[in-house]
N, C-alpha and C positions, 0 to 999 in steps of 0.2 A: 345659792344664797349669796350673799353681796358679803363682802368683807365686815366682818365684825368689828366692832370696835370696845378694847376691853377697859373693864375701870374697875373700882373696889368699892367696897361696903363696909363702910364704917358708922358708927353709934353715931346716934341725931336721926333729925331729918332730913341732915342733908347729905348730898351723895359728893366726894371730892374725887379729884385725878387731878394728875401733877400738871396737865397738860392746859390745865384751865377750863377741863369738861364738867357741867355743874348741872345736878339734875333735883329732883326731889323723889325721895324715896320713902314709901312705908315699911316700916323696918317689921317683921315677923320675923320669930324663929324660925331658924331653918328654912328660910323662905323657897319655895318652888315658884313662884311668881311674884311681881311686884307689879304695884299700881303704880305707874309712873304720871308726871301734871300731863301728857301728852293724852292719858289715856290708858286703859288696861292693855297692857299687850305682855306676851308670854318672854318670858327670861330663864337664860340656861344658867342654873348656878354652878360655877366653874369652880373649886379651890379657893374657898373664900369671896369668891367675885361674881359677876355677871357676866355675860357675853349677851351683846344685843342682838334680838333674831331681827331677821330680814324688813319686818312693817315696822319697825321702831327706826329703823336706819337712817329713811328720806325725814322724818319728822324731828329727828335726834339730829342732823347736820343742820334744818332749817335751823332750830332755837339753838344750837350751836352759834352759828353764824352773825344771828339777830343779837345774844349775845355778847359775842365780838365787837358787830358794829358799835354797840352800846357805848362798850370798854371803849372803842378808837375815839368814840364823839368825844367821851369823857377827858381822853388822856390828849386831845390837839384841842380841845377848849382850856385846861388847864394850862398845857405848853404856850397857847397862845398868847393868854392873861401874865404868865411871869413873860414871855421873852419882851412883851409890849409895855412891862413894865405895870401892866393895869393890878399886876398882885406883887405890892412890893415886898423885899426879902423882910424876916421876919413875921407875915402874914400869916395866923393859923387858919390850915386848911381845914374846915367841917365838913364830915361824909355827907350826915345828916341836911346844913346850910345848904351844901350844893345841888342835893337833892332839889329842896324846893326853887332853886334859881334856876334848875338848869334844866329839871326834869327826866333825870338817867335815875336811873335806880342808885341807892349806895353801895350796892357791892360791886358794881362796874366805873363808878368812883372810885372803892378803894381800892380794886386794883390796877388802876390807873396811876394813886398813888408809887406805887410798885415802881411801877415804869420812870417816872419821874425820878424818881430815888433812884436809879441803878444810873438816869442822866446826874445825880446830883442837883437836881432843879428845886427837890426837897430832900428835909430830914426832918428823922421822928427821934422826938425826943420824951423817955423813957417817962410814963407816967404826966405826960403834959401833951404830946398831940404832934400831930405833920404841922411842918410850918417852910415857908419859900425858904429857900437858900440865899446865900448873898452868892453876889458872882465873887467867879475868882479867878482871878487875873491869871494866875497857870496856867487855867487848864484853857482860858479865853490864848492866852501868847500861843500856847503847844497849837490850840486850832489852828489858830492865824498861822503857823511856821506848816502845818501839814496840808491846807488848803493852796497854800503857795506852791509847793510841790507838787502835788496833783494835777491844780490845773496849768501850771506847764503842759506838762505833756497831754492832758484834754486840751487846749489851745493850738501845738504846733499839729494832735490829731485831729484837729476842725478845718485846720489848713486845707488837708488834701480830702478827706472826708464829706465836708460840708455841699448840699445841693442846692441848686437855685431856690427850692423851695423853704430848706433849712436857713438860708442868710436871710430871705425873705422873710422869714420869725423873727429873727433877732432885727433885722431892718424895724421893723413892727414894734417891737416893746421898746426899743431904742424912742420909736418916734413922739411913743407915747412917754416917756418919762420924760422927752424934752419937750412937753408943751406942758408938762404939771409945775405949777406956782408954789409957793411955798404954805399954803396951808393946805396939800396935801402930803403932807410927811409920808405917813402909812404907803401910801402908793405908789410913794417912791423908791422908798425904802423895799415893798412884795416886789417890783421893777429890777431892782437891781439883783435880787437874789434870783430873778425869774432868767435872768437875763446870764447870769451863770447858771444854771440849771442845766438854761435850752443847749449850752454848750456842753456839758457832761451830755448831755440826752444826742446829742450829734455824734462828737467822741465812741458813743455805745458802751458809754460808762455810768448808765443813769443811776444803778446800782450802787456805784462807789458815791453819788451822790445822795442817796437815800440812808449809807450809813452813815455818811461825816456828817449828815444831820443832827444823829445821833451823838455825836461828840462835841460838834459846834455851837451849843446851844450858849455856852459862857461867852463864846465871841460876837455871837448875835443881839445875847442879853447889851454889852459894852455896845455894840455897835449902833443899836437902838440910841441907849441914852446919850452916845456923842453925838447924833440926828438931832433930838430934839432938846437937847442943851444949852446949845450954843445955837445965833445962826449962821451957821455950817453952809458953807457955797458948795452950793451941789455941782457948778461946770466942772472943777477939775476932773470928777467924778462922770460926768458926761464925755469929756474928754477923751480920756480911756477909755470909757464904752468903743465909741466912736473910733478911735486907733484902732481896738480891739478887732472890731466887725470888719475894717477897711484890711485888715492885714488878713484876715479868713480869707475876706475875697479874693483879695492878692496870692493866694498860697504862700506868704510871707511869712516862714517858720521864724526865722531870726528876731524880727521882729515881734512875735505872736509870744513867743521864749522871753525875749524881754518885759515885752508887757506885764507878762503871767508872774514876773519877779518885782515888778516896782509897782503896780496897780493895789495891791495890800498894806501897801507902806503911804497909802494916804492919812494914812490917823496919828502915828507913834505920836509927836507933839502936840497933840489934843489931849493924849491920855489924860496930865496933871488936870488940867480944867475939868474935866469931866470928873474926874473923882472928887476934887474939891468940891463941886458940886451937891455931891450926893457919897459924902463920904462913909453913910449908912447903908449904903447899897453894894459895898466892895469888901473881899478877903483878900488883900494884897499879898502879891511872891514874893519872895528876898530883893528880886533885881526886875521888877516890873518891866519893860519894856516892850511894847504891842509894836 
């Protein structure tokens, strides 16, 4: 028999696990079997619980998974709309709304909300609803100050690391961000983040990239709206790219070291204008400085 996988039975119809496993269940007494949406299949009642037999298992990971996917579309469409600014802070979020806009179900909506919340991207407020977060400049500085560390050492490890094939990507998204005009913002903007990525993903740290996602989202949110706020001259920014890739090539650690320290410090003097801008949009820190 294929490993089991165990969950509990609790009042309702529906069947909970902490793990995010969600089934439906008809509840009898003392139940020896349950009908599950999959289909009748036999279930061992363990200690209050179930244990799923062997035909339940391939069908039980499929809607597992499907699921999941649901929760993912939900929780990077949402991510998307604040960090693009298309849901500004204050925004209340409807499970139900999004349902018909987006077409996920609400319960992989709401926990997606979840997700958002544990980024601070939202908050629920008690008796009133989920609604966007305003950025906040902390936790946007603390990014900025830990992305600069990191990619030091993924830079001077792209140095010796990097393959004809790998410079040849970043050759690539470089070419392309220098031939976009300014009304493609969006483009430029997925370009540059793509473009530090590809270097964590060289490094062999794509990992630590997938979680500072998770943290960076307040510097992304700011990062965004200093883009389209102002018009913001993208060569300095091409600039550096372009140092950046040429120093890979070169095995030029020293250089690659420097870059990775002063290449983040294109914005600190934009901050005031961008917040005056959109002074609705920001939770400022005692000593703001990006």
């Amino acid at each position: 028999m294929a490993e089991a996988i165990r969950v509990n039975v609790v009042d309702g119809p529906l069947l909970w696990q902490g793990a995010d496993l969600r089934l439906r269940v008809a509840k009898k007494p003392r139940p020896k079997k349950t009908d599950w949406e999959l289909g009748r299949v036999d279930a061992i009642v363990l200690h209050g619980g179930i244990r799923l037999t062997e035909d339940l298992s391939e069908g039980f990971m499929e809607q597992h998974q499907h699921y999941q996917s649901l929760q993912d579309q939900a929780y990077n469409a949402l991510r998307s709309k604040i960090i693009y600014a298309e849901l500004k802070p204050g925004t209340r979020l409807s499970a139900i709304g999004l349902e018909k806009e987006t077409g996920i179900g609400r319960t992989p909506i709401r926990e997606s909300f979840v997700r958002l919340r544990e980024q601070e991207l939202v908050e629920t407020r008690p008796k009133s609803g989920t609604y966007v977060s305003k950025i906040s400049m902390e936790h946007a500085e603390n990014a900025c100050f830990l992305r600069e560390k990191l990619e030091r050492s993924v830079l001077i490890k792209c140095c010796s690391a990097a393959t004809p094939e790998q410079k040849h990507r970043l050759e690539q998204i470089l070419a392309e961000s220098e031939s976009l005009d300014h009304s493609e913002t969006r483009r430029f903007f997925d370009l540059d983040n793509l473009f530090h990525e590809t270097c964590f993903e060289i490094a062999g740290r794509h990992m630590l990239w997938d979680w500072m996602k998770s943290v960076n989202t307040h510097f992304e949110r700011y990062n965004w709206l200093r883009m389209v706020s102002q018009d913001l001259d993208w060569e300095p920014i091409r600039r550096q790219h372009r140092r950046i890739l040429e120093a890979i090539k070169k095995g030029d650690t020293d250089t690659a070291s420097y870059l990775a320290e002063t290449h983040l410090h294109l914005m600190p003097e934009e901050q005031g204008p961008v917040i005056a801008l959109h002074p609705d949009y920001f939770e400022l820190s005692k000593d703001s400085a990006i």
